[in-house]
N, C-alpha and C positions, 0 to 999 in steps of 0.2 A: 536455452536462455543464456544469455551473453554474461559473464563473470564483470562484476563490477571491476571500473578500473581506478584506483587509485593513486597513479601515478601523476598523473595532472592536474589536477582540480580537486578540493577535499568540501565537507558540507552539501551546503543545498546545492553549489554548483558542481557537483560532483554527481550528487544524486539526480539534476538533471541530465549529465554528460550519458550518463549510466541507462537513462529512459531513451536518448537520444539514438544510443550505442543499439540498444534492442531494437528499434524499431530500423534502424541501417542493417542490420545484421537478416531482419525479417523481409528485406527485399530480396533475398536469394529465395526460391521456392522449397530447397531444402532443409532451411532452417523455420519453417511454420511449424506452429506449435498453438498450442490452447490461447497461451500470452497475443495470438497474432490478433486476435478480433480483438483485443482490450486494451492494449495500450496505444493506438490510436486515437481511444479516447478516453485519454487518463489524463490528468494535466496539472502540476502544484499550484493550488492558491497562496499558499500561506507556509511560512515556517517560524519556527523559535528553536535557535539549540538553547536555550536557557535554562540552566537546571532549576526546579529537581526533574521537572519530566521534558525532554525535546519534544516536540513534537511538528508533524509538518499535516496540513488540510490537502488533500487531495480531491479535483472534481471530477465527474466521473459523467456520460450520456450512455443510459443502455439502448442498446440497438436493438431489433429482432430478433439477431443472432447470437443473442445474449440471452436469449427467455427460454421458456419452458412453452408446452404447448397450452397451456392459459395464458401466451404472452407477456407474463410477469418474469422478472431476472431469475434464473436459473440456480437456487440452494447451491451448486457445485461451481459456478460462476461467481455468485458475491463471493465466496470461502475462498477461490483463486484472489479475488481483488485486496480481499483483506491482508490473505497469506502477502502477497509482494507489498501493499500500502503500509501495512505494520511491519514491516523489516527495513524498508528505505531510511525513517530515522537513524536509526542506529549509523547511517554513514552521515549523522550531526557530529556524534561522538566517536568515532571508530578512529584508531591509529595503527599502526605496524603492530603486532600481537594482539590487539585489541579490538576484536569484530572487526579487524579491517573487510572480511571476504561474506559478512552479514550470518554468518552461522549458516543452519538448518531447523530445520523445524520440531519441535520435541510435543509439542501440541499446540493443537487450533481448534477451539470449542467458537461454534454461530450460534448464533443465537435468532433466529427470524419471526420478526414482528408486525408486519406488515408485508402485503405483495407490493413490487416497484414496476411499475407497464412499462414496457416497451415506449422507449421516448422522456422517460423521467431524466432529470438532472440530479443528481444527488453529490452530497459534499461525504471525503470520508475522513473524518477525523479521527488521526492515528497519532499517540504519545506514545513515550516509554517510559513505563511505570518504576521498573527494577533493570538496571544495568551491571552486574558485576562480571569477573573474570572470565566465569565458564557459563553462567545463566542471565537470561534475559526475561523482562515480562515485558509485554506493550498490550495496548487495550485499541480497539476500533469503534468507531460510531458510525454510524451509514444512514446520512440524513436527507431529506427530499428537499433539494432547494427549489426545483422547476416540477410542474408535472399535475394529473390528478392528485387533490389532495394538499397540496404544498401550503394552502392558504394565501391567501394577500396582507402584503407587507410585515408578516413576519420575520425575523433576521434570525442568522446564527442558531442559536440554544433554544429560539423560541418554535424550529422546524421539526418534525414529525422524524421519531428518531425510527428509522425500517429492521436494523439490523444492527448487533453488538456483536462484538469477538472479543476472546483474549486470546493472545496467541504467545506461546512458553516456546523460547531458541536455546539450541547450543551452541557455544561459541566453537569454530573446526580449525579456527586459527592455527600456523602452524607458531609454537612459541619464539618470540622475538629475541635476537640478538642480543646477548647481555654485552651492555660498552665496554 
C-alpha cells in the first residue's frame, strides 16, 4: 500500500490524491495486495473537517470477490474497508508531527449485524471521535444504501446500519522540527 503523500495537497484533496496514488501504484502486478479488489470501488461522498469530530462518508459496491461462500461480504473484507475508511480522516487534521503518515493500528473491534450480498451499495460512515498527540479513536458505520433490504425512500440515518467498528491508532509520526 502506497504511503500517503503530503507534500501537495492536504484534506479531503489530499485524501483523494492518496486513493488515486493506490490505485496507480496497483497497475503494476507486483504491487497487488488485498487493497487491489476494494479500492476500485471505494469512492468519497461527503466530508466535514469540522471539529469536534471530522469526518468523511465513503461509498462502497461489494462484488463477488468480496464475499464469503454465502455470497455475503467477507468478516475480514468489511474489517479491511473499515481499518483504511477510518484512518483517511485523520488526513482532515494531520500536519507535520501530527498523524501526518495516519499512525497504525492499536485496535479494530467489527462488529457484524447484518449479511451485505454480493451487489449491495453501502455508505461507510467514518468520524474521529478522539484525536490527540500519540492516540486516536474513530468510530465506522457500514450502511445499505442500494441492495436487498435497503428499503424505499429512506435516506441517510434512516438506512439499515450492517456493520460498526471502533478502531484505536497510534500516532508513528517521526516528531516534528522545533522552530
Amino acid at each position: 500500500m502506497a504511503k500517503p503523500r503530503r507534500d501537495t495537497e492536504s484534506g479531503i484533496e489530499g485524501i483523494k490524491q492518496y486513493l488515486e496514488s493506490c490505485l496507480e501504484a496497483q497497475k503494476n502486478p507486483e504491487n497487488h495486495d488485498w487493497m487491489t479488489t476494494i479500492l476500485p470501488h471505494l469512492t468519497v461522498i461527503s466530508h466535514s473537517a469540522c471539529p469536534p469530530h471530522p469526518r468523511i462518508v465513503f461509498r462502497f459496491t461489494v462484488q463477488p470477490v468480496h464475499c464469503n461462500g454465502l455470497g455475503n461480504l467477507h468478516g475480514g473484507c468489511a474489517a479491511t474497508i473499515f481499518d483504511l475508511c477510518t484512518s483517511l480522516p485523520l488526513g482532515l487534521v494531520s500536519r507535520p508531527g501530527f498523524w501526518q503518515f495516519m499512525g497504525v493500528s492499536r485496535t479494530l473491534s467489527v462488529t457484524y449485524l447484518r449479511p451485505v450480498p454480493a451487489g449491495s451499495m453501502v455508505d461507510v460512515e467514518c468520524e474521529l471521535l478522539q484525536v490527540g498527540r500519540r492516540l486516536c479513536t474513530a468510530r465506522g458505520v457500514m450502511r445499505l444504501v442500494a441492495g436487498e433490504g435497503a428499503g424505499e425512500g429512506s435516506e441517510g440515518k434512516d438506512k439499515p446500519v450492517l456493520a460498526i467498528c471502533e478502531h484505536g491508532k497510534v500516532n508513528t509520526d517521526p516528531a516534528a522540527e522545533k522552530l
